[in-house]
Structure formats: structure tokens, C-alpha cells
C-alpha positions as CSV (number, residue, x, y, z in Angstrom):
1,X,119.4,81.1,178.7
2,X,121.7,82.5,181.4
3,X,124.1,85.4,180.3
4,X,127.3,86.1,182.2
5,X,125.7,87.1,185.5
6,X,123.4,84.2,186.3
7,X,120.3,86.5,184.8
8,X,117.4,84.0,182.9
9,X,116.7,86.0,179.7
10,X,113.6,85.3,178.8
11,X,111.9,88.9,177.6
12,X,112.6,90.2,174.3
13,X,112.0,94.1,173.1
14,X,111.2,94.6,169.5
15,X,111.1,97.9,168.0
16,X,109.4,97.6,165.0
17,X,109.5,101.2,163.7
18,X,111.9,104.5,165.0
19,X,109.0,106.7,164.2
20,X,106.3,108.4,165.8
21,X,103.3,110.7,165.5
22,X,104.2,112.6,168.6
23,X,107.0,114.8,169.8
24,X,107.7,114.4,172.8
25,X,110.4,117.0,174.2
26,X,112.1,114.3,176.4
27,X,112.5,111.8,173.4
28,X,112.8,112.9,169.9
29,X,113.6,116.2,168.7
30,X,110.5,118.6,167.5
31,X,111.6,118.2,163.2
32,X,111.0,114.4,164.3
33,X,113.5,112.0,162.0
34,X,114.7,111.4,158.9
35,X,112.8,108.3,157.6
36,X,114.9,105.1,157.3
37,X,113.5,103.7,154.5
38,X,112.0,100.4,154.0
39,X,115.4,98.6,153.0
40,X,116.7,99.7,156.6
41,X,114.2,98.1,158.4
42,X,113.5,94.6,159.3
43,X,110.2,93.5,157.2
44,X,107.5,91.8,159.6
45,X,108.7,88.9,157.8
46,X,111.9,88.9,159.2
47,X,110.7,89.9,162.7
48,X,108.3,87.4,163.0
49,X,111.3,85.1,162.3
50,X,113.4,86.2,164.7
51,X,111.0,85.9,167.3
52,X,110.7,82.6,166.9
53,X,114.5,81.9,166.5
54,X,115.0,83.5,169.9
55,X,112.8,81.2,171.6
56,X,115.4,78.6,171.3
57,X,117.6,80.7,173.7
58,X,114.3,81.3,176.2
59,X,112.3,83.9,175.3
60,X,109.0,83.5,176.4
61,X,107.5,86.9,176.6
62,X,107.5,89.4,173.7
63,X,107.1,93.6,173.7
64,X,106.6,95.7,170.4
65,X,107.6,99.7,170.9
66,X,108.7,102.0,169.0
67,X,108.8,104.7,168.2
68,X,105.2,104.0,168.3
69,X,104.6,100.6,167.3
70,X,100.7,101.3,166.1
71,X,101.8,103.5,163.3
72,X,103.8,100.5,161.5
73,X,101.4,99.3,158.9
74,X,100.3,95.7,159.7
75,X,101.5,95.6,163.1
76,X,98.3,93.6,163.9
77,X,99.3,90.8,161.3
78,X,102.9,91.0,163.5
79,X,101.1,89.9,166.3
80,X,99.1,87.3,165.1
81,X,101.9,85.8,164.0
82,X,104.0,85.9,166.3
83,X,100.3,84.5,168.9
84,X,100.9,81.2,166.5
85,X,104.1,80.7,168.1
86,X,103.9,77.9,170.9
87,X,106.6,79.0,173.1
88,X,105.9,82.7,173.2
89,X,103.6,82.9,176.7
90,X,102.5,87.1,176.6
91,X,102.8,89.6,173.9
92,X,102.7,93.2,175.2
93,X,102.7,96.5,173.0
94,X,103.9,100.6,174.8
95,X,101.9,102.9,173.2
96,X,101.6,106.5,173.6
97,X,97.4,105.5,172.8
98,X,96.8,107.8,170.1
99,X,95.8,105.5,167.4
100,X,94.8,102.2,169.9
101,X,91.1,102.9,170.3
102,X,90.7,102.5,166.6
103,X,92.8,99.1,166.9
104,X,92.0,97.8,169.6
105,X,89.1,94.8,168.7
106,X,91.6,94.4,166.7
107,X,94.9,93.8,168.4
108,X,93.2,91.9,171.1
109,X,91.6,89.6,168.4
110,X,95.2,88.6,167.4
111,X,96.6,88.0,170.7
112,X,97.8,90.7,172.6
113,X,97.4,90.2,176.2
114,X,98.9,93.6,177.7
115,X,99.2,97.1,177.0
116,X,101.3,100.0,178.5
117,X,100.4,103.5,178.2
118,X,102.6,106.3,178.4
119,X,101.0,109.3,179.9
120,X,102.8,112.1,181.8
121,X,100.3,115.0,182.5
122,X,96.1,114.6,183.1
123,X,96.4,118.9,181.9
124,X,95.4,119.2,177.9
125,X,98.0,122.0,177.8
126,X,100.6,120.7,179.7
127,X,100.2,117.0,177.4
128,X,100.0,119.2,174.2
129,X,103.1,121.4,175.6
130,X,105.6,118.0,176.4
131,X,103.9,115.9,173.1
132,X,104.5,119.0,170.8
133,X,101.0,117.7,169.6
134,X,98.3,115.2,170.3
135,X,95.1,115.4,171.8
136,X,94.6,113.8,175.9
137,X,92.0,112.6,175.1
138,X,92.8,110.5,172.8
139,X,95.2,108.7,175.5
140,X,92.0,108.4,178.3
141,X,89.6,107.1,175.8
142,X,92.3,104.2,175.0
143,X,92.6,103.8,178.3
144,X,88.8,103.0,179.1
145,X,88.7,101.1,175.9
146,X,91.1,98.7,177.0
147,X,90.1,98.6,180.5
148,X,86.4,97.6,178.4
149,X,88.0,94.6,176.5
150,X,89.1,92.9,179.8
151,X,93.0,93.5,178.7
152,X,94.6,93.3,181.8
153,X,96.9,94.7,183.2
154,X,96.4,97.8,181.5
155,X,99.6,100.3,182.6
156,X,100.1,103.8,182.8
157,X,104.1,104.6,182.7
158,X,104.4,108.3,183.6
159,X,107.8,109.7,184.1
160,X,107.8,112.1,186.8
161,X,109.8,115.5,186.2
162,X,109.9,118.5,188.5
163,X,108.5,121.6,187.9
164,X,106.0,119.7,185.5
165,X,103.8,116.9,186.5
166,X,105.6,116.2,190.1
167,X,102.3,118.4,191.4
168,X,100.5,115.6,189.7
169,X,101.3,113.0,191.4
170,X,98.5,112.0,193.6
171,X,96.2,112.5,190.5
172,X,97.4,109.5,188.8
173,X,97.5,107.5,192.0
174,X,93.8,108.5,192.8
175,X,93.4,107.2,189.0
176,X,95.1,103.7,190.1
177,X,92.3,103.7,193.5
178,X,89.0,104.1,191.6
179,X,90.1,102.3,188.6
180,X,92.2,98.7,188.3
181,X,94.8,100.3,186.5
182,X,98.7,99.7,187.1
183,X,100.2,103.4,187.5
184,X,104.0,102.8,187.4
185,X,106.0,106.3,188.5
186,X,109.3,106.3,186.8
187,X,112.8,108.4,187.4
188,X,113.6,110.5,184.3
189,X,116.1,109.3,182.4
190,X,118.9,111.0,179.6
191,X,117.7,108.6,177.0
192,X,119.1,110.9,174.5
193,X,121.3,114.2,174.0
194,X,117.8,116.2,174.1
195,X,118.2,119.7,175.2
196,X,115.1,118.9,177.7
197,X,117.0,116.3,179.8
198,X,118.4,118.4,183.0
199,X,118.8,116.7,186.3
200,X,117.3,118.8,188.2
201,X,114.3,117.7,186.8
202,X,114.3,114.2,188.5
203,X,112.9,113.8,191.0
204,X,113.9,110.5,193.7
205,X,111.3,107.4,193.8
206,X,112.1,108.1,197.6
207,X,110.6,111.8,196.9
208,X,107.5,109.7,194.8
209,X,107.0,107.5,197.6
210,X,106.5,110.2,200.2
211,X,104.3,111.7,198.4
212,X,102.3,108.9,197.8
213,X,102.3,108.0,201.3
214,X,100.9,111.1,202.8
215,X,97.7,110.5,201.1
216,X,97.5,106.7,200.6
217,X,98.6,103.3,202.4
218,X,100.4,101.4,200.4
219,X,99.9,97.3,200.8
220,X,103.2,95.1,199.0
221,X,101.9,93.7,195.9
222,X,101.6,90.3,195.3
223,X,103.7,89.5,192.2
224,X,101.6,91.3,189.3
225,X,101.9,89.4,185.8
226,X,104.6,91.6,183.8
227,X,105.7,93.6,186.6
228,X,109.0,93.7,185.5
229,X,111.4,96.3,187.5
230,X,108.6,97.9,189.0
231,X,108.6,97.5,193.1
232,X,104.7,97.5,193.0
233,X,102.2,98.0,195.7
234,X,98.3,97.9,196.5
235,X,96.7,100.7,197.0
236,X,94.5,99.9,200.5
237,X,90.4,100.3,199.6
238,X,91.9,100.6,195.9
239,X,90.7,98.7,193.1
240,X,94.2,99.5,190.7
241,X,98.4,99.4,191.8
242,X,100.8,101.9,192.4
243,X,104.3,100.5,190.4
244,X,107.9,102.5,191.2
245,X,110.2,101.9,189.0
246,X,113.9,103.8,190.2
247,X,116.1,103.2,187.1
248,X,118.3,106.2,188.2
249,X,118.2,106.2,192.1
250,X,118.3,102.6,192.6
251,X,118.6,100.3,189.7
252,X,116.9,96.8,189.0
253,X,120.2,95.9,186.2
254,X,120.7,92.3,188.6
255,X,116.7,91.4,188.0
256,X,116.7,92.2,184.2
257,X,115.4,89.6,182.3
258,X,115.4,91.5,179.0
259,X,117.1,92.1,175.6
260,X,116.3,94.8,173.1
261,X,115.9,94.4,169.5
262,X,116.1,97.3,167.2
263,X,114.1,98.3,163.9
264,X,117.0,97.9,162.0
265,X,117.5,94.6,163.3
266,X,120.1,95.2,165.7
267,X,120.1,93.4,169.3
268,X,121.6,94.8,172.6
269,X,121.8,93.5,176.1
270,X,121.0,96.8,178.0
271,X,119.3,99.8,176.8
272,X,122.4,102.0,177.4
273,X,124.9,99.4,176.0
274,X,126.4,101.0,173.1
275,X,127.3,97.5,171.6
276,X,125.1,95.4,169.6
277,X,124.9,92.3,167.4
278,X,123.7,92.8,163.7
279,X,120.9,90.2,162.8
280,X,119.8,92.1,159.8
281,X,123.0,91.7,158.7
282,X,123.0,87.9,159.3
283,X,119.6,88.0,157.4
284,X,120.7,89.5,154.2
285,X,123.9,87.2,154.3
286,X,121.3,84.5,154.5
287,X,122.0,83.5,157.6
288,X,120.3,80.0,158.5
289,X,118.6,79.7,162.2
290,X,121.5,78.1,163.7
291,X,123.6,81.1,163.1
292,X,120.7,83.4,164.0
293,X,120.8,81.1,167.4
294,X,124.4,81.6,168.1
295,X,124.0,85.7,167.7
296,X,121.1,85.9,170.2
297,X,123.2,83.8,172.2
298,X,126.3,86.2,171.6
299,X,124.0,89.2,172.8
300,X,123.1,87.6,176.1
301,X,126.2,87.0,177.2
302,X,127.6,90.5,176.4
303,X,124.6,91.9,178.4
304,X,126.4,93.9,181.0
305,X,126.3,93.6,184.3
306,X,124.4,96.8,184.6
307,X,123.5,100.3,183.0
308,X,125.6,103.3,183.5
309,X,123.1,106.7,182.9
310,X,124.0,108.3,186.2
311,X,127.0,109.3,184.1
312,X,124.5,110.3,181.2
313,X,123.9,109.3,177.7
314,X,127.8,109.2,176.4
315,X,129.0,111.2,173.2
316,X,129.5,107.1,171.9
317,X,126.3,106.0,172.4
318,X,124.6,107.7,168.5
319,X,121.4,106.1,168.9
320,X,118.4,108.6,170.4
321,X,115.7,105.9,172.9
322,X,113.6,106.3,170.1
323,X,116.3,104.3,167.6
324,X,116.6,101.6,170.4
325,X,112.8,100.9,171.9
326,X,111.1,102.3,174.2
């Protein structure tokens, strides 16, 4: 399906929890959140049912975050679920990695195809100090145990911030040359009204770049399978890929190809669009899958034309990134 600007939606975002077992100083506050409750949440049930409604508008490709998406309980039975569903081509999951290694025969076994990792710092005390807790190396074994089931790509998303893991830079990309991982460096973002957020912190994909650059030649990618709004590149001699992804600086909003549903069963066209269409609602008003077609349908076409967080997250906009999906 086409929304108003001519855009093929064909990705879909599922939150399936708002909570987490981290803290992260950029993305949820350090008390964490008061729970939801079951009864505010979609079941699995009713996920796995939306899914497949919203193939019939042209989704194809499928994402579970969070929160952190590994804490729900059965998230593995989501998957499998949704794998049995013809038209859905790739299921992907973000995780911050601190409960995949346990999960990961697992997940894989039910048919998830790609993985994301979200990892900002290689120093124990500098991931303890912007996680509030967690261990590393928790994250790097995950990393190596996906890399060991053949899941590929495996990411790494690390947000770059200044005066905290800018001097870090070339470590993940020296990662991305001896290993054939996908390191994607991303602007930071106010993806909430968290004290932490400053922007003096970001730093340019320009500034990235040029670091990069002094060290490494970089080769244009050929298209890499979920790539996304990354502009990615080879590293030369490499065996992994360098991914940029400028949502501040120099945003991708006319090449998105996504909507985002949230654990509360509410669907928006743009991360930073403060409307959204109420499926849960439509569920408990025993909504049949025509109606369910029409709402998804209603959603894409108010996707707007693009996002607007230069001017910040807006006293409108309640939800926290956590609330929305990651």
C-alpha cells in the first residue's frame, strides 16, 4: 500500500512489551515504569493477528522491540507464529542482548532471520554508567552467539554522543573489519523529555564519517538485506559494514517504508507523530478483519510526510521511545 506521499509501506514495528531490564539514561528514566498491566497490553494472540491482517495492506517484513522484546514471556511462540504466515518474508527482533544468548537456538528455531544489537560503549564502566546496570559482556557474547548460528546480518546500532563514546568510534568500526558484522552509527535523538538528551551531545554523521575516513576506505555498499535508512558502506580488506544512519542531520522520512505498532495496540505512521489509530480498541469492540484492514489503511495514509525532532520531542507528544518501539 502507498500512503499520501507515493511511499510503499511494507515494514511493520511491533512493540510487544514497554518494559525493560536496563536503564538506559537516554531512554527510560532510572525508577524504570509503572507496569501496564496485562489488560493494557495486546495478548500475543491479538498480535499475531494483527500481523497477519496487515499483510493485506503490504507488509512483508516484521520487527519486535520493545522495551526489550526478550523479556515478554513467550515471545518465541510470537515468532513462530507469526514464521507460519505466508506473506511475512523477514522477522527481525532489537535487542539490547542481555537475555539472547540464552534464547537464541531458540529464536532462530522459530524463524527469526535478523537481529539488531544496541550497544554504545566497548568500556564495562562506561556501558554500566549509560545502562544504569547490565553486564558487557553479556552484549559481546550474544554477539558471537549469533554470528555462530549463521544469523545474518547481525547489527550493532550504537548512537554516537560526545563526550562519551565519540572517542570510540573507530573501535566499533575496527569491530565491523575483522568481524562480518553491520555497525550502523546513529545521530542522537530526543526520543523522550529525559534530562540526558542535550544537543550538544550529537555529534553530525558528517563528523562520524570523517572520522571513519581518516583510518578506513570506505567502498558503497551494495544494497545489504534490511538496510533500511542506513547509507551503508564496505569497509576495504573488511570482512563486516559500516551503516550511517543521520536521522537528525539529514533525514531518510521520503525512503521510509515503515509503521509502528505499539504494546498497547496503538499504530502510528512516524515515530514522532503524536497521532495514532487505536486497534486494541477495534479488538475489544470485536472488530472483524475488514475493519482491522481499513484502520491499518487509515494509519498509512496519515503517515506524515516527515518527522519533526529538530524541534525536539514536543510537550504533546506523552509517550517516552520506550512506550512507542524502539
Amino acid at each position: 500500500m502507498l500512503d499520501s506521499y507515493d511511499r510503499k509501506i511494507e515494514y511493520l514495528r511491533v512493540s510487544v512489551t514497554d518494559r525493560c531490564n536496563l536503564r538506559c539514561r537516554y531512554c527510560m528514566p532510572e525508577e524504570g515504569i509503572a507496569d501496564e498491566g496485562h489488560s493494557n497490553i495486546l495478548t500475543l494472540e491479538q498480535i499475531a493477528r494483527l500481523v497477519k491482517v496487515s499483510t493485506k495492506v503490504g507488509i512483508r517484513k516484521v520487527r519486535f522491540t520493545g522495551g526489550e522484546p526478550l523479556v515478554r514471556k513467550d515471545i518465541v511462540k510470537l515468532i513462530a507464529e507469526v514464521a507460519e504466515i505466508p506473506q511475512i518474508e523477514d522477522i527481525a527482533i532489537t535487542t539490547n542482548g542481555m537475555l539472547f544468548d540464552g534464547m537464541a537456538e531458540d529464536l532462530k528455531a522459530a524463524g527469526l532471520k535478523r537481529v539488531n544489537f544496541s550497544l554504545d560503549t566497548f568500556v564495562p564502566e562506561k556501558f554500566r554508567y549509560i545502562t544504569r546496570r547490565g553486564n558487557l559482556h553479556d552484549v559481546t557474547r550474544a554477539i558471537e552467539k549469533a554470528l555462530k548460528l549463521g544469523i545474518a546480518p547481525v547489527k550493532i546500532n550504537t548512537v554516537v554522543m560526545k563526550d562519551f563514546n565519540d572517542d570510540e568510534i573507530l573501535d566499533f568500526v575496527k569491530l565491523a573489519y575483522e568481524m562480518p558484522l553491520n555497525v550502523r552509527f546513529i545521530e542522537f535523538m530526543p526520543i523522550g523529555d529525559l534530562p540526558f538528551y542535550k544537543k550538544e551531545r550529537l555529534v553530525s554523521m558528517s563528523e562520524i564519517k570523517q572520522t571513519v575516513e581518516s583510518r578506513y576506505e570506505l567502498l558503497k555498499s551494495s544494497m545489504l538485506k534490511g538496510n533500511g535508512p542506513a547509507k551503508s558502506y564496505q569497509i576495504k580488506g573488511g570482512m563486516g559494514t559500516i551503516g550511517f544512519i543521520s536521522a537528525m542531520s539529514n533525514h531518510f522520512c521520503s525512503e521510509c517504508n515503515r509503521i509502528r505498532m505499539t504494546a498497547d495496540g496503538k499504530l502510528r505512521g512516524c515515530l514522532f507523530d503524536k497521532g495514532e489509530v487505536n486497534l486494541k480498541l477495534a479488538l475489544e469492540n470485536d472488530a472483524n478483519d475488514e475493519e482491522l484492514v481499513r484502520l491499518f489503511g487509515e494509519a498509512i495514509k496519515k503517515k506524515p510526510a516527515r518527522h519533526h525532532m529538530d524541534e525536539g520531542w514536543g510537550v504533546g507528544n506523552e509517550r517516552k521511545m520506550y512506550q512507542i518501539g524502539g
